[in-house]
C-alpha positions as CSV (number, residue, x, y, z in Angstrom):
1,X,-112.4,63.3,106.3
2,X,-113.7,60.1,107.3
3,X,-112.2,56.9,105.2
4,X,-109.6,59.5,103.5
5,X,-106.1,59.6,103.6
6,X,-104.6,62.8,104.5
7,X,-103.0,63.2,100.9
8,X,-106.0,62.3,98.9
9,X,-107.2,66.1,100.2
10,X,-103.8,67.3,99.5
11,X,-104.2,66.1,95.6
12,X,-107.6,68.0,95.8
13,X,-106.1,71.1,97.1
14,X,-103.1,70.8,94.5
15,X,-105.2,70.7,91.8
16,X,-107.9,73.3,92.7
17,X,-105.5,75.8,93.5
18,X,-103.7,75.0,90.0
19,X,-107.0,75.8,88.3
20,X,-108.0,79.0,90.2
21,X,-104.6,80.5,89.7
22,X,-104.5,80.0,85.6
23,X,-101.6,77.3,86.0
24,X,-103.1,75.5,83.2
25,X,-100.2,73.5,82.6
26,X,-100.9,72.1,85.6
27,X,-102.8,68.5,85.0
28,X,-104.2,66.1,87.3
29,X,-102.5,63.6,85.9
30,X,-98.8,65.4,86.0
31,X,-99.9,65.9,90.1
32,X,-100.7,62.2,90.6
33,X,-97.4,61.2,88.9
34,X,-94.9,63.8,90.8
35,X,-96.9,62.3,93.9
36,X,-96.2,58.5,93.0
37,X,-92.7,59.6,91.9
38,X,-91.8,61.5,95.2
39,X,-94.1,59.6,97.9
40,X,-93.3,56.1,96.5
41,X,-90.0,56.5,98.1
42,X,-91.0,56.5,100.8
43,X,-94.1,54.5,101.3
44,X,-93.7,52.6,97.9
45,X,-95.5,52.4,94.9
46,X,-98.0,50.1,95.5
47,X,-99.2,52.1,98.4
48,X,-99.6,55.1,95.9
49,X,-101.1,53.7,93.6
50,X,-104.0,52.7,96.2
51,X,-104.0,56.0,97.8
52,X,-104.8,57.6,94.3
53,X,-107.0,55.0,93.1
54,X,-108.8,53.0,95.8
55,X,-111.0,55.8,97.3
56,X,-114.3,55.2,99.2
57,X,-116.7,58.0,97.7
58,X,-119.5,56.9,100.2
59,X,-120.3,56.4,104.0
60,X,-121.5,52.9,103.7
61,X,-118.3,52.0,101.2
62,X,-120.4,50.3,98.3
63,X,-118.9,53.2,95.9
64,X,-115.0,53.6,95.1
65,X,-113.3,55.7,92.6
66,X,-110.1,57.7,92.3
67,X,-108.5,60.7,93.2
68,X,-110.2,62.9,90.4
69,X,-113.4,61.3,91.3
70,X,-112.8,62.2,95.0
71,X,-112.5,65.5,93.4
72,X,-115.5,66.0,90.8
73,X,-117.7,64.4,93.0
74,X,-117.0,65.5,96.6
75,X,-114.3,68.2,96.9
76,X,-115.2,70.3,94.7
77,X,-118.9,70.6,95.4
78,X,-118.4,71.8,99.1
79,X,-114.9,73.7,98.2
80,X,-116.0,75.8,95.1
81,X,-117.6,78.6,96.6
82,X,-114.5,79.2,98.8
83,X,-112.3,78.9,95.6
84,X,-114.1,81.3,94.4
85,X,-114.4,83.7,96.7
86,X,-110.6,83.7,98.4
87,X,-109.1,86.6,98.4
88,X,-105.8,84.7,98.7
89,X,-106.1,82.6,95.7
90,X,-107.1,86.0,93.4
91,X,-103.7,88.1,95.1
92,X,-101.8,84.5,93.9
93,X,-103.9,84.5,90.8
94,X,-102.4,88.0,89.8
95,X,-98.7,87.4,91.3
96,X,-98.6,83.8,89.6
97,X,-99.6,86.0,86.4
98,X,-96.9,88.3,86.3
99,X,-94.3,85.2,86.4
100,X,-95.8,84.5,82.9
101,X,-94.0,85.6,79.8
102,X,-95.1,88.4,78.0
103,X,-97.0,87.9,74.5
104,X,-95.3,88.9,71.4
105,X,-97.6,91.6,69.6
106,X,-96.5,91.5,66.4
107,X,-97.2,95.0,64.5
Protein backbone atom coordinates (compact mmCIF):
# COMPACT_ATOMS: atom_id res chain seq x y z
CA UNK A 1 0.00 0.00 0.00
CA UNK A 2 2.87 2.07 0.43
CA UNK A 3 3.05 5.23 -2.18
CA UNK A 4 -0.62 4.15 -3.34
CA UNK A 5 -3.62 5.99 -3.29
CA UNK A 6 -6.49 4.24 -1.80
CA UNK A 7 -8.40 4.27 -5.26
CA UNK A 8 -5.62 3.12 -7.39
CA UNK A 9 -6.44 -0.47 -5.42
CA UNK A 10 -10.05 0.27 -5.92
CA UNK A 11 -9.47 0.48 -9.90
CA UNK A 12 -7.57 -2.98 -9.43
CA UNK A 13 -10.34 -4.47 -7.56
CA UNK A 14 -13.00 -3.09 -10.12
CA UNK A 15 -11.42 -4.44 -12.83
CA UNK A 16 -10.43 -7.96 -11.47
CA UNK A 17 -13.66 -8.62 -10.32
CA UNK A 18 -15.11 -7.51 -13.87
CA UNK A 19 -12.95 -10.24 -15.39
CA UNK A 20 -13.56 -13.14 -12.89
CA UNK A 21 -17.29 -12.68 -13.10
CA UNK A 22 -17.58 -12.80 -17.26
CA UNK A 23 -18.54 -8.89 -17.31
CA UNK A 24 -16.56 -8.70 -20.43
CA UNK A 25 -17.98 -5.52 -21.41
CA UNK A 26 -16.39 -4.26 -18.71
CA UNK A 27 -12.96 -2.45 -19.95
CA UNK A 28 -10.31 -0.79 -18.08
CA UNK A 29 -10.54 1.93 -19.88
CA UNK A 30 -14.60 2.47 -19.51
CA UNK A 31 -13.60 2.07 -15.32
CA UNK A 32 -10.88 4.83 -15.59
CA UNK A 33 -13.30 7.12 -17.40
CA UNK A 34 -16.54 6.60 -15.10
CA UNK A 35 -13.75 7.23 -12.30
CA UNK A 36 -12.46 10.67 -13.90
CA UNK A 37 -16.14 11.49 -14.74
CA UNK A 38 -17.49 10.84 -11.14
CA UNK A 39 -14.30 11.63 -8.79
CA UNK A 40 -13.32 14.67 -10.81
CA UNK A 41 -16.14 16.43 -9.20
CA UNK A 42 -15.05 16.31 -6.52
CA UNK A 43 -11.28 16.36 -6.43
CA UNK A 44 -10.94 17.61 -10.12
CA UNK A 45 -9.69 16.35 -13.05
CA UNK A 46 -6.25 17.06 -12.88
CA UNK A 47 -5.99 15.14 -9.68
CA UNK A 48 -7.52 12.05 -11.56
CA UNK A 49 -5.72 12.06 -14.15
CA UNK A 50 -2.48 11.71 -11.79
CA UNK A 51 -4.11 9.30 -9.60
CA UNK A 52 -4.62 6.93 -12.71
CA UNK A 53 -1.51 7.72 -14.41
CA UNK A 54 1.32 8.87 -12.16
CA UNK A 55 1.91 5.56 -10.16
CA UNK A 56 5.18 4.62 -8.41
CA UNK A 57 5.57 0.81 -9.35
CA UNK A 58 8.77 0.53 -7.11
CA UNK A 59 10.08 1.07 -3.47
CA UNK A 60 12.85 3.33 -4.38
CA UNK A 61 10.44 5.45 -7.02
CA UNK A 62 12.81 5.29 -10.19
CA UNK A 63 9.81 3.31 -12.05
CA UNK A 64 6.20 4.95 -12.75
CA UNK A 65 3.39 3.75 -14.81
CA UNK A 66 -0.35 3.72 -14.75
CA UNK A 67 -3.24 2.19 -13.32
CA UNK A 68 -3.28 -0.93 -15.66
CA UNK A 69 0.40 -1.19 -15.10
CA UNK A 70 -0.20 -1.07 -11.31
CA UNK A 71 -2.39 -3.88 -12.22
CA UNK A 72 -0.32 -6.29 -14.73
CA UNK A 73 2.54 -5.81 -12.86
CA UNK A 74 1.76 -5.76 -9.09
CA UNK A 75 -1.90 -6.53 -8.28
CA UNK A 76 -2.49 -9.09 -10.07
CA UNK A 77 0.57 -11.26 -9.33
CA UNK A 78 -0.15 -11.35 -5.53
CA UNK A 79 -4.18 -11.26 -6.03
CA UNK A 80 -4.69 -14.05 -8.76
CA UNK A 81 -4.64 -17.00 -6.71
CA UNK A 82 -7.38 -15.47 -4.45
CA UNK A 83 -9.38 -14.52 -7.62
CA UNK A 84 -9.23 -17.67 -8.44
CA UNK A 85 -9.99 -19.49 -5.76
CA UNK A 86 -13.06 -17.17 -4.08
CA UNK A 87 -15.89 -18.81 -3.52
CA UNK A 88 -17.58 -15.41 -3.50
CA UNK A 89 -16.60 -14.28 -6.91
CA UNK A 90 -17.73 -18.01 -8.47
CA UNK A 91 -21.56 -17.68 -6.50
CA UNK A 92 -21.35 -13.81 -8.27
CA UNK A 93 -19.86 -15.39 -11.35
CA UNK A 94 -23.07 -17.63 -11.67
CA UNK A 95 -25.74 -14.92 -10.29
CA UNK A 96 -24.08 -12.19 -12.59
CA UNK A 97 -24.81 -15.02 -15.37
CA UNK A 98 -28.25 -15.47 -15.02
CA UNK A 99 -28.82 -11.52 -15.55
CA UNK A 100 -27.52 -12.30 -19.10
CA UNK A 101 -29.87 -12.66 -21.98
CA UNK A 102 -30.67 -15.81 -23.25
CA UNK A 103 -29.15 -17.01 -26.72
CA UNK A 104 -31.44 -17.36 -29.55
CA UNK A 105 -31.08 -21.06 -30.89
CA UNK A 106 -32.30 -20.94 -34.08
CA UNK A 107 -33.75 -24.51 -35.27
Amino acid sequence: LYHRHLDQWLLCWLYAVGKAIGASSLSFRSIINSYIMVRGRELGDVTCHRIVSHIRLDDKGLSFGNVITLYNSIFIVKMKDYLLTSVGLKVAKEEYEKTLPKPIVLA
